[in-house]
Every structure is written in structure tokens, then in C-alpha cells.
N, C-alpha and C positions, 0 to 999 in steps of 0.2 A: 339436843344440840342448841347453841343459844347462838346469837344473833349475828356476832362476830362470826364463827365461826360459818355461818350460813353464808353470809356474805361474801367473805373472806376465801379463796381456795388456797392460797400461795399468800404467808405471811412469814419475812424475814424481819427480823428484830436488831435494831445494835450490833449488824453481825461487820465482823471485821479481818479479813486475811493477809497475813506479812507472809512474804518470802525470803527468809532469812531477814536482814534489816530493812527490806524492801518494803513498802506498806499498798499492796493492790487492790485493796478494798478500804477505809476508811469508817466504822460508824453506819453502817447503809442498815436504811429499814426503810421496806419496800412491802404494800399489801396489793394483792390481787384478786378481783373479784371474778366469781366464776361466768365464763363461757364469752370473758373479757380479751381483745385482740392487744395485746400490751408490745411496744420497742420501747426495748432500750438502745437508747444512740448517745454516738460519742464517738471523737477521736481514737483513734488506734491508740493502745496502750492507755486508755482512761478507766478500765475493768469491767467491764461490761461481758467479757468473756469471761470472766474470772466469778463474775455473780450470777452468770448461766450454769456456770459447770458445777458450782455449789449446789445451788436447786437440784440438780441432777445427780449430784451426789457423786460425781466424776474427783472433787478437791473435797477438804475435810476443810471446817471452818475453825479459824484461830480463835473468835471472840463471838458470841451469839448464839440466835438462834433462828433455824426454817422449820416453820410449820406448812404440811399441805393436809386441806382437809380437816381442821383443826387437830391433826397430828403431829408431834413433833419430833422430826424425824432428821436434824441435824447429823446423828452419826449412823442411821439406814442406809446400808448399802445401794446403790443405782437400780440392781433389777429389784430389790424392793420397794422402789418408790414408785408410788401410779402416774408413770412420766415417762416420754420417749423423748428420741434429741434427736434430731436432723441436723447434720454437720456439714459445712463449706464444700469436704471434700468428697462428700456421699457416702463412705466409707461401707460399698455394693462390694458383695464375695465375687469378684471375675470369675470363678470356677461354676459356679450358681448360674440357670438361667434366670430369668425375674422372678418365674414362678414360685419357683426353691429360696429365692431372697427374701420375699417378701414374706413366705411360709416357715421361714428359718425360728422365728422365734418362738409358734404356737408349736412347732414340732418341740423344743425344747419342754415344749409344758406338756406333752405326751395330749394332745387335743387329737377327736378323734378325726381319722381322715377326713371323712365326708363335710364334718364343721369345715375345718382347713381349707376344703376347698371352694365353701360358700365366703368363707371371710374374705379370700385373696380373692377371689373375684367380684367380690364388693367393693374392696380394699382397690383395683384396677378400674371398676367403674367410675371409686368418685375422684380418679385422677384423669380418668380419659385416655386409661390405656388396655382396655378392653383388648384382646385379640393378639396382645404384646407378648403374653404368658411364656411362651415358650423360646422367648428371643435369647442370643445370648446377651450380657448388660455390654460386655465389649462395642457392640452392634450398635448399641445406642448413643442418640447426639445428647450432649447434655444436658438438655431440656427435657429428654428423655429419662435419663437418669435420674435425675431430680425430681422426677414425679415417681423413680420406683424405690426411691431414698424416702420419700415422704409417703406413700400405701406402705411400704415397712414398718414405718412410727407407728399407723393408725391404727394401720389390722388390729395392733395392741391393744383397740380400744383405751389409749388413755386418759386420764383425768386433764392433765395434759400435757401439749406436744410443746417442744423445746426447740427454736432454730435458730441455729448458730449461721450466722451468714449463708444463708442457704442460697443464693442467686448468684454469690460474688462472684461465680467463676463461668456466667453465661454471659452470653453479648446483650448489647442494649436490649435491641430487639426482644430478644428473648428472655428479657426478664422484666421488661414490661409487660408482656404476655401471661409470665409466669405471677407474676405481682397481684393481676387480675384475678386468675387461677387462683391465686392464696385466700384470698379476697373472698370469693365466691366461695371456697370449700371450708372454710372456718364457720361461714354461714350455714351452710351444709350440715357440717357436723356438730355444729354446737357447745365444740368444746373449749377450754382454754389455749389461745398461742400467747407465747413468750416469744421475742422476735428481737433478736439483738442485729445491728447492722450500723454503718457508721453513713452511710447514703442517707441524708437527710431528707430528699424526695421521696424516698423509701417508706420512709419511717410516717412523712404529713398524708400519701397515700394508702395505706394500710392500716392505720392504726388506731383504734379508739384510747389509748389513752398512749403519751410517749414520754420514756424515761429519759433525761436530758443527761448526762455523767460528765465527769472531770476529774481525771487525778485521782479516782479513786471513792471519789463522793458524788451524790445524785447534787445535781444545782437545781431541776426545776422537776415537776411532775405537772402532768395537765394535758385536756384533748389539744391536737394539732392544732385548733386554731387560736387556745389559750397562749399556748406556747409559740405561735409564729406572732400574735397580736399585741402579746402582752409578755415581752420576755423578761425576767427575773434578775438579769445582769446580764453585764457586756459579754459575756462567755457567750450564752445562750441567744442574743440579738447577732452576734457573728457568725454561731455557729449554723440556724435553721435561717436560712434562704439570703439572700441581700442584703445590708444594711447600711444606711447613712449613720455613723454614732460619734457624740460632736460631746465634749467639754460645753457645760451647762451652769450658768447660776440660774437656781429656783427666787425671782425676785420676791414675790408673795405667793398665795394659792391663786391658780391659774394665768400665773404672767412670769415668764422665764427668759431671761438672753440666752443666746447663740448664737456665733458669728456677728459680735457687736451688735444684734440685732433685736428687739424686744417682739416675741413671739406670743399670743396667747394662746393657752391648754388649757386641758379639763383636768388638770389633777392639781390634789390639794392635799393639804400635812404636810409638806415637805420645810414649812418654816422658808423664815426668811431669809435672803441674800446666803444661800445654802447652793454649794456645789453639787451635782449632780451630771448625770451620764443622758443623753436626749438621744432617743431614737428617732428617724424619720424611715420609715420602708420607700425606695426607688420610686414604687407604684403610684405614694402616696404625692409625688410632687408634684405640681402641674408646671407647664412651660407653654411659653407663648413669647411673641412677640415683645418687645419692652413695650410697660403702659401702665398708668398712676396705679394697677392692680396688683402689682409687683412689691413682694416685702422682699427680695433680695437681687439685684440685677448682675449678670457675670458673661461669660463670655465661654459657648463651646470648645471643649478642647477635643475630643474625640467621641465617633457618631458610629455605631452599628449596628446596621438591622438584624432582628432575632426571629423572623419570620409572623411574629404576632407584633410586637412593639418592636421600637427604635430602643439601641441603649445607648444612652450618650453621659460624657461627663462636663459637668460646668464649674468655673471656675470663678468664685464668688469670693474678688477680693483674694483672700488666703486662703479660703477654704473650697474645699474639691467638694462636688455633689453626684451622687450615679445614681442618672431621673430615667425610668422608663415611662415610654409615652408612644400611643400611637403617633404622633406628631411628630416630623422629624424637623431638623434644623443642622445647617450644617458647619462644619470647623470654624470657629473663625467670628461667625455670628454672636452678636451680643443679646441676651433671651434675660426677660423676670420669669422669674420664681416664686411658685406660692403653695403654703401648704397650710388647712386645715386645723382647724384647734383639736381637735379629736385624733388627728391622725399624728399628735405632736406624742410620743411616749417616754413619760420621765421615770428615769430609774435610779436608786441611792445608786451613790457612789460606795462599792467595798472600800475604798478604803481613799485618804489624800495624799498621802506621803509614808516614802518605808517608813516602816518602824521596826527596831532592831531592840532584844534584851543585851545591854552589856556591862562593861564591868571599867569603872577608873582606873589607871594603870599606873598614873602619877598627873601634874597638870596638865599637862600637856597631850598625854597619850589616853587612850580608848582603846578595849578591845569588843570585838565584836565582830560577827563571820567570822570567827576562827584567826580573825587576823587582828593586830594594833597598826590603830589607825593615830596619827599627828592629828591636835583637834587644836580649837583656839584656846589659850590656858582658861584654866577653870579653878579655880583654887578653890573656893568654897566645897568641896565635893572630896572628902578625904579617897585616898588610894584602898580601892578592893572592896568601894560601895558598888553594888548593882546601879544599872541605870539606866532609863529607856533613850534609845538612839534612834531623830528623825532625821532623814534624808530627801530634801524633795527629788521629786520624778525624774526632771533637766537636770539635778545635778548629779546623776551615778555617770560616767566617764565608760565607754567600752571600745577596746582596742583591737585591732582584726587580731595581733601578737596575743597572745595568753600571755608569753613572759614578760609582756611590759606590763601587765596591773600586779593591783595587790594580792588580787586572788581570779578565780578562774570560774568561769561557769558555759550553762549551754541556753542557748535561743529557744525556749520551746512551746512559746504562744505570742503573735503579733496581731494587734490588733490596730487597725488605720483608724483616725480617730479626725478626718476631713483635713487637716495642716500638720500631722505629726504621727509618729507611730508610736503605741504603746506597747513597749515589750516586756514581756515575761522572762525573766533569767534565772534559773537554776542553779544555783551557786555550787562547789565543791563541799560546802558545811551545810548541805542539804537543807538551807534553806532560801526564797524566792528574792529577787533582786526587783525590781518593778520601775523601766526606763523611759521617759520622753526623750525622743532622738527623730531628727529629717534624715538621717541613715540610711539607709535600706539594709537590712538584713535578713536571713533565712534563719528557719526555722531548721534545729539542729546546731547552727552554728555555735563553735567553739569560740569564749571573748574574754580577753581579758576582761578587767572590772578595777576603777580607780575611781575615789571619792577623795575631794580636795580636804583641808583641814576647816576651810570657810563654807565649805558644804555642810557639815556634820553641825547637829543641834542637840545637845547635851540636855536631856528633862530630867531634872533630881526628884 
């Protein structure tokens, strides 16, 4: 066995799943090391279920390949892969009492009684439901359930166990409890979990290493505290816990504006007089009284206690800030603000401005998104050359009406950016719109989309 392979127990390559024209996986290659507690998290509909059920052999994979065990077992049927899956909805035989549920599978393998009946009651010890054997599941609260959802998986002895939202459907309560329980029995057993969940407290509590998803594609990989400390882009600064995330020039290495204000950091390469994305975390701001200590002075707009700290917002000039702090201060109050050079996190900007392939239509006219757009003449540029087409952020136009733009798309990432929102929009030519707007808009929402003819920037 060589080295990779030893390491390695769960190794997906380049793999890629479409749904008809639909693309729910993207390119994903993912290695996992054995007796490793791994979440993958992410927004609903970002495929995280779709790269579970694959491993499990439940979906066939369009592009790639899964190796477990340095086996490659992309088109092995599910009961032949060394894997079991605990699902959202438990999916327990109500006819069955626990006993028989949990026994259901070794019976299938013709195992002899007497095994059968050391396994299930091993399989009941190291859930903690010893004495339950004979209950019907009916009987059971769902806490209950869910731990004979999971001695089902185990009895299996698998390589390893696969949980598809296993908690989503317990109350808080009970799935902090339960959370603990996972915690402790993955210790126990020693074997590999896979843990998909969109609970992002879920995921920094459980998890030695966490899969960050989007659309389709992983954005970050790294332990919980890589990835709440050190997030990869504004996706991922949004998406794992709080975030302050503020429009940034990198002046030189470790001296950056923000909020008109010159800030020093610990990071460097980023070149000079270079836009970038600045994180600050809630936690990391201090607040106090105004006093010459203050790099930015604002004025309380709203204060609530969260039983450990105060959470309040300050308003700095134009910019909004959400500072947790045991200290509280109230509405109204005028407070400086100061934050640490370490605690400053700069991250590339993906991208400054759309950019669109499109095509000269005549001087005057542009096509691109599916649609011709009025641009300023262009003459130099003969009709039915390609051409790249930039847009800045403030200038895409979106209308609550769909029938008054040019074309139509959906709402379905917003991201607050301390004076402006940044929104993600979905077009009908399936590709991404990218807006600065003081709007307020939801997420979903249907909008038209207009760009002026003095917006558009024409690159031969």
C-alpha cells in the first residue's frame, strides 16, 4: 500500500455532477484522511448533499473519480462500498422494533444469531440506549431515534459513516446534546465521519477539518479555526460566524485604508494602492469611551445583550460596524473604536468589476447576456468581433418590475459590505450579475437588470 493511499481513506478527483443542464457539482476534489471527523458546509442547494450521496454511491458521477481505501469505486454499488449513511429523516422500519432495526442489515448477510445479537447490543451501548431493544421506534422522541438511526450505520462496522443532516430535525436542546454524543462516539469508534450540515456552529463544534461549498464548488478547506480566522473570501468571512467586511485599498505591505481611515496589518504581497476585501470579526473591536486611543469615532445606533457580551452597532461616519463587547453603551452615545493590526484580515478581491464575453453588433450596439445592449459608439471595433465587456458594481440598475429591464434574473447571495450591499444576481443566460446598491433586497428575489449605454466599457 503506498503512502497516498494509507493516508488517504476517501479520495474524490475532478469529479463533477450535471442534472440535465444544471451543474450541482463543479470540478470538486476532496481527500480524506482516515479516522478524520470531516463537515462539509454550505448553503442549501450549494451540493454538499449531492457530493455525499456520491461517496455513497446513492448518485452516479458525471466527470471523475471516488476512490475509498485506495479503491476506486466510482460505479460500485452503495451496499458494496465500506460506508453507511445516516439520513435527516432516519429512515427507521416503523414495523421493526429497534432491536430488528438495527439487526436488519447483519441479518441480510445471513450473520449468525448469536453474533447478531453481541453486535446490537454493542451497537445500543455506544449510543446509550442500552435496555431500549425492544421498544417500538414509533415510541421514540427523536433524539431517540437518531441514536438508533446511527447503532444502524455502525453495527455495520464501517470504514466509514456518512451523515446527511443528521440533527436537522431535533430542537436546539437536543441537538446540542446530540452534537456532544457525536463528538464523543466518533472518539469511541475511531472511525471516519463525513458530516454535511449547513449549521455553521455545527460544523466549528464538531469538526477536525471543514468543507466550506458554494454553487457547486468547495471555496476553502481548513480546521475551524483556519477557516473562522483566516477566511479565503468574502463567501466564507459571511458565511462561518459574524463579520465586519469593508471595501479596502492595500496602501503598501501592512498599511491598508478603510473607512477613509489608514489602519496598520500584518499582511503583505498584496502590492500597492491594490483593492481588496478587509475583514474585521465583531469580537475583535474594542469600544470605549471617546479618547486620543480611538482610530475611528461613531456614534451607537442599536445595543443588545446576548447573555455573555453586548451586541451593538456603531456608526462610523458612513460606515456601520457590529462590535461585540462585554462593555455596554447605550443608543445614542458617541464611542472610539480600535482594532489591532493582527486582528485586521485582508483578503484578494475575486474580482473589481463584471466582466462579460461579447460580441460588436454595429457601433453603437453590444451583445452580451443574451441581450444588445446601446453602448457609446465605437467605431474602431468592426461588427461580429468578440469583446470583453466591463461593468462597474454601482452601475448595473435593478428594478423590483422584471418587465422593465433588459433582462431578468434572481437575488441569491447578499453580502453587507458596512455602507452598501453587495449583491450576487443570477441572470436568465445563466450567468452571475455582481451589484453595489443601498437597496435592500432578499435573497430569491426576482429583478429586473438595466445597464446604461455610459455604464458599459467596451475592451478590444
Amino acid at each position: 500500500m503506498n503512502m497516498q493511499e494509507d493516508n488517504y481513506i476517501i479520495e474524490v478527483s475532478s469529479v463533477s455532477k450535471f442534472f440535465g443542464d444544471k451543474t450541482a457539482l463543479d470540478n470538486v476534489s476532496l481527500q480524506v484522511k482516515k479516522g478524520e471527523f470531516v463537515t462539509i458546509l454550505g448553503p442549501s442547494g450549494c451540493g454538499k448533499t449531492t457530493l455525499l450521496r456520491l461517496v455513497a454511491g446513492f448518485q452516479s458521477v458525471s466527470k471523475g473519480e471516488i476512490r475509498i481505501s485506495g479503491k476506486e469505486i466510482t460505479q460500485t454499488p452503495p451496499h458494496k462500498r465500506p460506508v453507511n449513511t445516516v439520513f435527516q429523516k432516519y429512515a427507521l422500519f416503523p414495523h421493526l422494533n429497534v432491536y430488528d432495526n438495527i439487526a436488519f442489515g447483519l441479518k441480510l448477510k445471513k450473520m449468525p444469531k448469536q453474533e447478531i445479537e453481541k453486535k446490537v447490543k454493542g451497537a445500543l451501548k455506544m449510543v446509550g440506549m442500552t435496555d431500549y431493544e425492544f421498544r417500538d421506534v414509533d415510541s421514540l422522541s427523536g433524539g431517540q431515534q437518531q441514536r438508533v438511526a446511527i447503532a444502524r450505520a455502525i453495527v455495520n462496522e464501517p470504514e466509514v459513516l456518512l451523515l446527511d443532516e443528521p440533527l436537522a430535525a431535533l430542537d436546539l436542546k437536543m441537538r446540542k446534546d446530540m452534537q456532544m454524543e457525536l463528538k464523543e462516539m466518533h472518539k469511541r469508534l475511531g472511525i471516519t465521519f463525513v458530516y454535511v450540515t449547513h449549521d455553521q456552529e455545527e460544523a466549528l463544534t464538531l469538526s477536525d477539518t471543514i468543507v466550506v461549498m458554494s454553487e457547486g464548488k468547495i471555496q476553502q478547506i481548513g480546521t475551524p479555526i483556519d477557516i473562522y480566522n483566516e477566511p479565503t473570501n468574502s463567501f466564507v468571512a459571511d458565511f462561518i460566524g459574524e463579520s465586519n467586511i469593508l471595501n479596502g485599498v492595500m496602501l503598501k505591505d501592512k498599511l491598508v485604508r478603510i473607512c477613509d481611515t489608514e489602519f496598520e496589518c500584518v499582511d503583505e504581497g498584496f502590492g500597492e494602492n491594490v483593492p481588496v476585501d478587509v475583514v474585521i470579526r465583531p469580537e475583535d473591536l474594542y469600544i470605549f469611551a471617546v479618547s486620543d486611543a480611538a482610530q475611528l469615532v461613531g456614534v451607537v445606533q442599536s445595543t443588545i445583550f446576548k447573555g455573555v457580551h453586548n451586541e451593538m452597532t456603531v456608526l462610523c461616519g458612513d460606515y456601520e460596524f457590529l462590535v461585540q463587547d462585554y462593555h455596554h453603551f447605550d443608543v445614542g452615545e458617541t464611542v472610539g473604536l480600535l482594532v489591532k493590526p493582527l486582528d485586521i484580515h485582508i483578503m484578494k478581491k475575486e474580482r473589481v468589476c463584471n466582466t462579460f464575453d461579447g460580441k460588436m453588433v454595429d457601433d453603437t450596439h453590444v451583445e452580451f447576456l443574451g441581450c444588445t445592449f446601446e453602448c457609446i459608439p465605437t467605431s474602431s471595433i468592426e461588427a461580429g468581433r468578440g469583446v470583453k465587456v466591463e461593468v462597474d458594481f454601482d452601475q448595473v440598475i435593478l428594478q423590483d418590475n422584471e418587465e422593465d429591464g433588459m433582462l431578468t434574473g434572481e437575488v441569491k447571495f447578499i453580502l453587507y459590505k458596512g455602507n452598501h450591499y453587495h449583491l450576487t444576481v443570477f441572470s436568465d443566460w445563466d450567468e452571475d450579475v455582481y451589484v453595489d446598491t443601498n437597496d435592500v433586497w432578499d435573497d430569491g428575489d426576482r429583478v429586473g437588470i438595466t445597464i446604461l449605454p455610459t455604464s458599459i466599457r467596451i475592451i478590444n
